[in-house]
N, C-alpha and C positions, 0 to 999 in steps of 0.2 A: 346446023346438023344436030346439036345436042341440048335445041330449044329447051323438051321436057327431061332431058338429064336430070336425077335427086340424088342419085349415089354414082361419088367418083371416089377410087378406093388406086391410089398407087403403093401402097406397100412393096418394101423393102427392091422398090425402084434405087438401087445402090449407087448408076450411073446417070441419075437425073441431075441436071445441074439447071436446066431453066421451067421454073414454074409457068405452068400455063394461061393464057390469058384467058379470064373466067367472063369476060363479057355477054359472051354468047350462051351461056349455063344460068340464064337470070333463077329457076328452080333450084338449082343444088340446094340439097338438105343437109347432104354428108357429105365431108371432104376429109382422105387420110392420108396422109403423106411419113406414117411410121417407117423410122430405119429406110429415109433418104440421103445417107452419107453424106453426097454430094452436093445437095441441095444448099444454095447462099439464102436465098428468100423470094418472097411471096411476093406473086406479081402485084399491084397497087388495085387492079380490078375486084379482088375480092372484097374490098367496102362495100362494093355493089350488092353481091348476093343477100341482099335483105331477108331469104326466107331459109339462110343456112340455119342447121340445131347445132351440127358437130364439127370440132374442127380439132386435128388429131396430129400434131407435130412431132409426138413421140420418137427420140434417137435421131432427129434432122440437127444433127449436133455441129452444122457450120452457119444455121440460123442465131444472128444475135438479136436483131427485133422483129418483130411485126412492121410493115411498111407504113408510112407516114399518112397520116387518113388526112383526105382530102379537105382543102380549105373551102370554104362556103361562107360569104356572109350573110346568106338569106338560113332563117332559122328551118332547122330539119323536122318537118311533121311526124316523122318516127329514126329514131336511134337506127345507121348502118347495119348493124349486125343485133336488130331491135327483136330477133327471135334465136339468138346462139344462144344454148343451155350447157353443152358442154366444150369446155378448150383444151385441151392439154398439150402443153408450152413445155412437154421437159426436155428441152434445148442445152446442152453441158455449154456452150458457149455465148448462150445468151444471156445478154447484159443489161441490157433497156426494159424494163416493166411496163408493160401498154397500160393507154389512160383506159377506160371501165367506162367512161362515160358512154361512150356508142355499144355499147354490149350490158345493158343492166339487168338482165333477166338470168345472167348463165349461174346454172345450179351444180355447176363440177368444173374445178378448177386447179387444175393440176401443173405445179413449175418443179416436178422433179427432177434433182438432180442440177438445176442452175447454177452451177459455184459458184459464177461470175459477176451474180448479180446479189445489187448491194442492197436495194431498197427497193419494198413496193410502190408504188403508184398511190397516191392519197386519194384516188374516184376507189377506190377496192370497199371502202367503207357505203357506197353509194348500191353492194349488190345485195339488196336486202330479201334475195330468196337463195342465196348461196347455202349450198347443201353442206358439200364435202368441197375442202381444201387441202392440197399438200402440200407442201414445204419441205419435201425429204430431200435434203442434202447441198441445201442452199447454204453453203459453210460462210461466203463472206457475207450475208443478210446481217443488215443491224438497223436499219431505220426505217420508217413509216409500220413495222408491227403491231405499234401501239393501236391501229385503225383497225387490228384483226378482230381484240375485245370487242368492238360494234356490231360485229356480224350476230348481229341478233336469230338468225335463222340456221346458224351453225349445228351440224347434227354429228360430224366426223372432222378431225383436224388432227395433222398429221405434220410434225415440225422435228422429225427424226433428224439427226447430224446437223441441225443449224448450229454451230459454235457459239456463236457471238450473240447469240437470244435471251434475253433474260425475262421476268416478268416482273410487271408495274409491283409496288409497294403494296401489303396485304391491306392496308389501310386505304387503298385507293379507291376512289369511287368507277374506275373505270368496270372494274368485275362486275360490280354489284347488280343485279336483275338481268346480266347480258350472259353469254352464251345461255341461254337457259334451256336451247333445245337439246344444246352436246350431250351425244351421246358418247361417243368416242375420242377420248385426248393420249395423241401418240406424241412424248417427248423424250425418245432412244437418242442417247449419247447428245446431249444439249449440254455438254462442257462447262459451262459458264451460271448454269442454274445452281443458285448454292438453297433457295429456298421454293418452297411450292407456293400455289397461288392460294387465295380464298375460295374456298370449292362451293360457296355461299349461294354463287351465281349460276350454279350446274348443276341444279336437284335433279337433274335427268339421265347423269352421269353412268353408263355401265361398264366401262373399259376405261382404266389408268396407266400408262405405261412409262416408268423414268427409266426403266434399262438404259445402263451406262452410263448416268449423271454422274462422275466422280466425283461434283463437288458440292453435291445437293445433301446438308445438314439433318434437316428435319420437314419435316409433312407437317401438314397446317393441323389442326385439332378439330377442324370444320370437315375435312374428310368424313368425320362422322356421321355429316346430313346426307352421304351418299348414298341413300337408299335403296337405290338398284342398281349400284355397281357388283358386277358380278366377278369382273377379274382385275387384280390388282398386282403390277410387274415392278416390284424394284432393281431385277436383277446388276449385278454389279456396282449400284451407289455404296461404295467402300469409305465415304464420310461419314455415312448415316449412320447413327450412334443407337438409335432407339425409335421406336414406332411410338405413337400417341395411343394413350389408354383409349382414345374413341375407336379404334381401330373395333372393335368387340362391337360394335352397334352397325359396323357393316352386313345387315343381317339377313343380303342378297347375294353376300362373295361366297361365289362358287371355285376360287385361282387367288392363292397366295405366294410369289413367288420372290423370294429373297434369298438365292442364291449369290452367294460371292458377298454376302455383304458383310467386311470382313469386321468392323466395328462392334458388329451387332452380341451382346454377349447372353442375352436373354429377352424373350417376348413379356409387353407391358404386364402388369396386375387383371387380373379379369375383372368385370362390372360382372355383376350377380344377374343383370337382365338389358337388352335381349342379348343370347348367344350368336355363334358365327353357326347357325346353325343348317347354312347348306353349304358349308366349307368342304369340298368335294377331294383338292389339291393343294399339298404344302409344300412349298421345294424351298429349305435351308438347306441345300448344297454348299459347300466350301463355307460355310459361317464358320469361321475358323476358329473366332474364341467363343461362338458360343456354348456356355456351360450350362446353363440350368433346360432343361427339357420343360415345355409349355402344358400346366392342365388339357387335357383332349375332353372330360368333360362337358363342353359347351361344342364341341363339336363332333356331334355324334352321327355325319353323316362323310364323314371322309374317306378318299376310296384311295387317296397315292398321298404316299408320305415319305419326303428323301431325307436324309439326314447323312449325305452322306460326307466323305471329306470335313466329319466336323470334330477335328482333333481333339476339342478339349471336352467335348463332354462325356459324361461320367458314366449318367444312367439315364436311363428311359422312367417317365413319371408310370405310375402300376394304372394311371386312367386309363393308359391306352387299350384296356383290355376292354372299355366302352365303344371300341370302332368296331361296332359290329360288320361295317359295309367294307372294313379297309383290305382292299385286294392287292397294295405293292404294299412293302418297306424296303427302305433301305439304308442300311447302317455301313455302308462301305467305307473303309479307310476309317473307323471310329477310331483311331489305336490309344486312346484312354478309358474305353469304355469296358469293364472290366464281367461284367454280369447282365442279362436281362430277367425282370420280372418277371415272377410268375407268370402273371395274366397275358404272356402273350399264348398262353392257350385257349384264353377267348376271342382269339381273334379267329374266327371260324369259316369268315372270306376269302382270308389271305391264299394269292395263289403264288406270290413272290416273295422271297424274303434274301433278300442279300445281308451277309455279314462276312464278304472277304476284306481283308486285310485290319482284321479285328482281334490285333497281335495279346493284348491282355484278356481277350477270351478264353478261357480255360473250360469252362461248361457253364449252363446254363439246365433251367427247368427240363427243358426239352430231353437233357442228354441224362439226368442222371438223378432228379431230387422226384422220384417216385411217389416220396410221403407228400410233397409240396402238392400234389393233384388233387389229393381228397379236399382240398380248402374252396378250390376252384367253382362256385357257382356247385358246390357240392353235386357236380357231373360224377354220374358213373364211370369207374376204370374201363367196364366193358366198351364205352364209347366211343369211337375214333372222334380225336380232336385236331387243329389244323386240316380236315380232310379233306380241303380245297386245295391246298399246295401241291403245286407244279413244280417249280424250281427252287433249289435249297443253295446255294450258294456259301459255302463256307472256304474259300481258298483262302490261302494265307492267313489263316488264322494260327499264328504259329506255335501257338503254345496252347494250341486245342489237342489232350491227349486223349480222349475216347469220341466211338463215334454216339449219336444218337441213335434211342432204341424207335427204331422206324415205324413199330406196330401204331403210332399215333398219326401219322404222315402217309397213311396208306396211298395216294393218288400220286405217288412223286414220280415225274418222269425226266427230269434233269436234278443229278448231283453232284456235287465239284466239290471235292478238298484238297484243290490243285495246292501244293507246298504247305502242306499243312504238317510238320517236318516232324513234330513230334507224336503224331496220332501212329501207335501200335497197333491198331485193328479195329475192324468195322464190326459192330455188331450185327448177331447171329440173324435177327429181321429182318437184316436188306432182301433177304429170301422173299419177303411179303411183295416184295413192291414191282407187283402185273403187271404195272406200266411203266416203270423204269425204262429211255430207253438210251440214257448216256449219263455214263458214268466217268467220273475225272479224279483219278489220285495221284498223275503226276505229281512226285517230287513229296511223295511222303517217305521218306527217307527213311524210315522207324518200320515202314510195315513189311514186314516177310512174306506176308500170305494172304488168301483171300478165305475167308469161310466155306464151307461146302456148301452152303445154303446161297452162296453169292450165285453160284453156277445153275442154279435156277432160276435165274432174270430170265423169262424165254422171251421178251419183247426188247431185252438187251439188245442195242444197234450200235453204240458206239463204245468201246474200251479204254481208258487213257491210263496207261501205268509207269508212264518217262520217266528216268531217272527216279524208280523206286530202288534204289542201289540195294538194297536186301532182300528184294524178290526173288526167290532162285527158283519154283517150280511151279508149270502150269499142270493143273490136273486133267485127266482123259477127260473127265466133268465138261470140260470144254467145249466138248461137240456138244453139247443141250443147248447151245447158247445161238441158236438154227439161225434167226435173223440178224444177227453180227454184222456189219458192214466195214466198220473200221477196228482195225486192232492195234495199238501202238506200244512197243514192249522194249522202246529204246533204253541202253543204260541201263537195264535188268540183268542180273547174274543168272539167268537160264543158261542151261548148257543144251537144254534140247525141245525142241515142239514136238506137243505127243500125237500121235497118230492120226488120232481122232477129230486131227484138225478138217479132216476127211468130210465130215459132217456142213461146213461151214459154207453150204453151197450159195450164202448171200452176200460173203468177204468182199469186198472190195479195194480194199487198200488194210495191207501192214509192213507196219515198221519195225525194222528190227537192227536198229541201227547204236551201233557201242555196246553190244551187245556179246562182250568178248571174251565169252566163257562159251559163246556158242558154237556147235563144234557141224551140227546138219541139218538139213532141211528136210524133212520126210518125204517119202514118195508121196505120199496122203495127202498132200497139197496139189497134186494136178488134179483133185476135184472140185478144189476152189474155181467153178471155172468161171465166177464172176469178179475176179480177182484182177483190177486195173494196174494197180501199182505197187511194188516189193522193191522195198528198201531194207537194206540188209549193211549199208556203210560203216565200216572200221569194225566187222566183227570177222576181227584177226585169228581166231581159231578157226574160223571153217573154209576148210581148203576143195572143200567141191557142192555141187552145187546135182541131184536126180535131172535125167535128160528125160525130164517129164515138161518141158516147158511148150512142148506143141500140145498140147492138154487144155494150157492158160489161152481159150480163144482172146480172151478182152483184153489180154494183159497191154500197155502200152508202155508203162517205167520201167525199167530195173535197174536196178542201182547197189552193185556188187564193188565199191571203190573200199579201197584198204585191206579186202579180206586175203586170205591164202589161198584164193582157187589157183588152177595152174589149167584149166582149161574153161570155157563154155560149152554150156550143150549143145549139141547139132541140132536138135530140134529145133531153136530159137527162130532157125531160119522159115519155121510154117506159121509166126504168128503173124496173123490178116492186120493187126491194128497197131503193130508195134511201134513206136518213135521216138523214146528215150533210153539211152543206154549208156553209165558209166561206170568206167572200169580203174577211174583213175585211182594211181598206189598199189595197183593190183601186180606187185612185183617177179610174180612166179608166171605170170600168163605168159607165153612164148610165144602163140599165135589164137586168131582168130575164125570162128568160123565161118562162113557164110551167113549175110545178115538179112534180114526182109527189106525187099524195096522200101518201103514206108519209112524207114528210120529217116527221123527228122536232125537226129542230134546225136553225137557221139563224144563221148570225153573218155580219154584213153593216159592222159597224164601222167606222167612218173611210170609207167610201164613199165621199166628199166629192163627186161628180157625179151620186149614185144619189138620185132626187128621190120615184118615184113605187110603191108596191109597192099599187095597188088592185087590178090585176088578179090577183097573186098572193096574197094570204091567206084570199079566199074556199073556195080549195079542200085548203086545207091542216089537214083535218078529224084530225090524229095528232101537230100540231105541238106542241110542249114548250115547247121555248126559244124566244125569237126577241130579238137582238140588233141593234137599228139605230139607236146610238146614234154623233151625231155624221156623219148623212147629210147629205141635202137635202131628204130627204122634208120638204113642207106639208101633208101631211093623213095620216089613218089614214083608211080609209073605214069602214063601218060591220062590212065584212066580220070585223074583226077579233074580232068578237064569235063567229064561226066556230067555229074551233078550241078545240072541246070540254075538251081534254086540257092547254092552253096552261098553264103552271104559271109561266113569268117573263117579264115582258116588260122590254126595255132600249132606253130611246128618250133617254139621255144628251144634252143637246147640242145638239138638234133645234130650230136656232135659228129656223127658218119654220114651226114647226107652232106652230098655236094653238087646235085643240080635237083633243080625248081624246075617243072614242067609247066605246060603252058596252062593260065590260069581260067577260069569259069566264069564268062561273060558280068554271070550276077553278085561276084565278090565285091564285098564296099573294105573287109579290112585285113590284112595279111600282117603276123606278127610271128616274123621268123631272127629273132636277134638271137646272137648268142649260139649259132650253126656254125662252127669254128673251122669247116672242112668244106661249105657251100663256097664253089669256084664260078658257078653259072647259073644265072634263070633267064627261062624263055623268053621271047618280047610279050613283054605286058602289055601291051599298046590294047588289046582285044579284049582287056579287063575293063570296060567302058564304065562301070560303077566304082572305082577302086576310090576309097576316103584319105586310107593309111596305109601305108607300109612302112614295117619295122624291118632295120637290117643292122640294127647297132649291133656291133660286134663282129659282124661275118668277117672275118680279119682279109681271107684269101679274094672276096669278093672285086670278079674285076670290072663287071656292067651290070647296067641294069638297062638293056634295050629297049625302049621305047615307053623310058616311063616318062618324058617329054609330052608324052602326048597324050595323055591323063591328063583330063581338061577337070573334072570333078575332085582330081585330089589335093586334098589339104592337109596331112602329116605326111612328110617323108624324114624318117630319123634314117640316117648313115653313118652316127660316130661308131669311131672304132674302125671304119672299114679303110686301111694301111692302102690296100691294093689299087681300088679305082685307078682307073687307065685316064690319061690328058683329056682324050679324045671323050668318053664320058661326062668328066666336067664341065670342058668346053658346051657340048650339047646342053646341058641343063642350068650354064648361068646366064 
């Protein structure tokens, strides 16, 4: 039937466990058996398929060999599998390494992931058109490796997580003339590598990768011949002490990446010729001790340079003002770095520049040494400089006491001086910046105020002022700030939002949480009518709240917990999209109104005057949560049975209620401990999802009918409960 069959493709066949007999398929070219779970092994017919290319074992993770090729003592006029090019064997439990001999032509050869297996096959040395090879994550491999240096036709090798791999002596003749076609050498996290190989034998070299060799010393000096290597990864070798001054004649590396390498204390002496000069990418991330900052010089075409996490350095060398092309920095977590050079005003690319947590920055050219410009490449003052930058990044810089005069930064549209604790005020030029459209001063603790020129950002969208503990007044200025989306004012000594919040028809979210000088909410706000979410949490002076809330079509949060209201608006009840509402600490609320179907979530907590919720959870058919634990409530009504969807309920505390009505199919957890007065709850047996129920403490409690028959539950707490009746016990041991 499948004489001319060429492609049989079983993937992620999960429940196959007998491989098929391939007798009848003498054509197959392709055969894929990826993510056969089940699969033990390959029927013995596939020797046959003499004219297979591909054969694709990928995730068949109960296969340990290949089946035993057939015995013959009459010589074979062509090789089994005399036309397989590509195998891939990444079997997690294959242990056996097939002989090569019947298969010499395969040009992709793939055993990733094999932990189990110890040694190659000595015919490996015999596949003399082998492409690409992987070896990724063959942890127990230790012998026959040496026969991989042979593969003379080698162009990609990839020996990622082998542990126990080391390479022959640099004085060995095995290197020497062999890989010569490798392009590509991957040895991530090889444990056991304390030294590199002689790169003598890889003039073709473009990609180097030791990521994660913890115990690899130093790189050979011969890396130097690498001609067209273009990226180079040490990341994490935390042995390596020092790079080779050859490193400078890699004069094809586009990728320098030594991050984490925490030995490393400065980059080698420069050679005066050739430069690294299409050195694109630097990543000294976490070089922890590195101190001295490298000539930039010789590399005048780099576009990303991190420096970040590198504690001990000091300063930045003044070449860098030679990176014409450099579009990132960043100086993140410098916290010894105390000043930047002038010259970073010729960096004229730069669209990033991170310098948060850049605790000894106090200022810099940028912010305050005016006369420093005229030196500059003698540029005109009229000139905007930096006038690539997008993002300025200055947070935690804690001992940054002014801001930057921004007329030089005209293009900025993210800026952050998130705790930047001692900065008094932003300069008068933020006004400039057209396309500013998030701005971050959370936790400048020092500023009072914003400039009047601030309130002309009109491309302004995002606001962050948290815990500006000395902010106390927003200005009517406010409403110019049209495209606003988010405003966050927590922790702020306002006592009031001015009118003209009226304007902000593009609000979406503000916070105004600890906020507890704050005393009302303007009517002016029910024209926010894009306005999702209002948090208003622990601002304990404002005891009422405009019944303008049928206004907010999109609102869906609100979040009134700790304040003094003593009622909600009736309105609340006409929002279409509402689902979040808490109230909890809200001590003076006595009752509730009518709430919209849609409410997903209710937190009513510490209520301590809210007694009665019958009329509200009958129509509360989408409710989820509902938290009302430690009210006043004396009863549930039966309504609670309602809310189809209700998945937990929290009635903590509830020291007057004393029956439980019958619970809501879809409950998985009930935590009512600590009801001191609860005598009775209905039979639970209909709560068919219940996980947990809490009853520790219900002292009076005398049953719990039908919690026997809760086939799903797995917490039941009862200490504390005196009362339980014989007949109780009995049923449930």
């Amino acid at each position: 039937v499948f004489s001319q069959l060429k492609v049989l493709s079983l993937r992620e066949c999960r429940s196959l466990t007998i491989c098929p007999d391939f007798t009848g398929m003498p054509h197959l070219e392709e055969l894929h058996f990826q993510a056969c779970y089940a699969l033990t092994e390959l029927h013995p017919s596939i020797w046959g398929l003499t004219s297979l290319q591909v054969l694709d074992l990928t995730q068949c993770s109960k296969i340990t060999a290949l089946p035993s090729q057939p015995s013959d003592s009459q010589p074979l006029k062509q090789p089994l599998l005399g036309r397989l090019k590509v195998l891939n064997l990444s079997c997690y439990k294959l242990t056996t390494c097939p002989d090569f001999s019947c298969m010499p032509y395969i040009e992709e050869l793939d055993f990733g992931s094999c932990a189990n297996m110890t040694e190659l096959h000595p015919s490996i040395w015999n596949l003399k058109r082998l492409a690409r090879l992987s070896l990724r994550g063959c942890h127990s491999l230790e012998e026959g490796f040496e026969q991989v240096w042979q593969l003379a036709s080698l162009e990609k090798l990839g020996i990622s997580f082998c542990y126990r791999i080391t390479f022959p002596s640099r004085d060995s003749s095995s290197l020497n003339q062999l890989l010569g076609k490798l392009k590509i050498l991957h040895l991530p996290h090889c444990w056991n590598l304390t030294i590199s190989p002689n790169f003598m034998g890889m003039p073709h070299l473009e990609e180097l990768d030791f990521d994660g060799c913890v115990l690899l010393k130093e790189l050979d000096p011969s890396i130097g011949h690498l001609k067209r290597l273009t990226h180079l990864s040490l990341e994490s070798c935390r042995s390596l002490k020092e790079l080779p001054v050859e490193v400078w004649q890699l004069t094809s590396l586009e990728e320098l990446d030594l991050s984490m390498c925490y030995r490393i204390t400065a980059l080698p002496s420069q050679l005066k010729q050739p430069m690294l000069g299409k050195l694109k990418v630097m990543n000294l991330c976490s070089c922890k001790n590195l101190t001295i900052c490298p000539d930039f010089t010789c590399m005048p075409q780099m576009e990303k340079l991190d420096f970040s996490y590198c504690e001990e350095l000091t300063e930045l060398d003044p070449s860098i003002g030679h990176l014409k092309s450099l579009t990132y920095l960043s100086l993140k977590k410098c916290k010894s770095l105390k000043a930047l050079p002038k010259e970073v005003w010729q960096l004229t690319s730069i669209k990033m520049l991170e310098l948060n947590g850049c605790y000894q920055l106090t200022t810099f050219p940028l912010f305050s040494d005016s006369k420093s410009l005229d030196s500059v490449d003698s540029m005109p003052l009229k000139l905007p400089l930096l006038d690539k930058v997008k993002v300025l990044s200055l947070d935690n810089c804690q001992n940054l006491l002014t801001s930057p005069d921004f007329t030089r930064i005209p293009h900025l549209e993210k800026l952050d001086f998130k705790a930047c604790g001692n900065m008094t005020e932003l300069h008068p030029s933020i006004g400039r910046l057209e396309s500013l459209t998030h701005l971050n001063l959370s936790g400048c603790g020092s500023l009072k105020e914003l400039p009047e020129e601030a309130w002309q950002l009109t491309s302004l969208e995002n606001l962050y002022l948290r815990h500006c503990c000395k902010f106390a007044t927003l200005p009517s200025q406010l409403g110019n700030s049209g495209r606003l989306k988010q405003l966050f004012l927590d922790g702020t000594i306002i006592t009031a939002l001015p009118e003209s919040m009226r304007h902000l028809k593009q609000l979406k979210h503000l916070s105004l949480n600890e906020c507890r000088l704050l005393k009302e909410i303007p009517e002016g706000i029910r024209s926010c009518i894009s306005l999702e979410t209002l948090s208003a949490g622990n601002c304990v002076s404002l005891a009422s709240f405009p019944n303008v809330l049928g206004d907010l079509r999109s609102l869906w949060n609100l979040n009134l917990s700790g304040t003094a209201i003593e009622e909600l608006p009736s309105s609340i009840h006409s929002l279409p999209e509402f689902r979040e509402l808490s109230i909890t600490g809200c001590k003076r609320l006595k009752f509730l109104p009518q709430l919209p179907r849609s409410v997903h979530r209710l937190e009513a907590k510490n209520c301590v005057s809210l007694a009665s919720f019958t009329n509200v959870l009958g129509d509360l058919r989408s409710l989820r949560y509902l938290d009302l634990s430690w009210t006043a409530t004396e009863e549930l009504s039966s309504s609670i049975h309602s809310p189809t969807r209700l998945t937990q309920l929290s009635i903590i505390g509830c020291k007057r209620l004393k029956f439980l009505p019958q619970l809501p199919h879809s409950l998985r957890r009930v935590y009512a401990a600590d009801c001191d007065e609860m005598e009775e709850i209905a039979d639970v047996s209909k709560a068919i999802e219940l996980r947990e129920l809490d009853l520790t403490g219900c002292q009076k409690l005398v049953d719990v009918p039908g919690v026997e028959q809760l086939r799903r539950l797995k917490k039941l707490k009862l200490g504390g409960c005196r009362s339980l009746s014989n007949s109780f016990k009995k049923r449930v041991q």
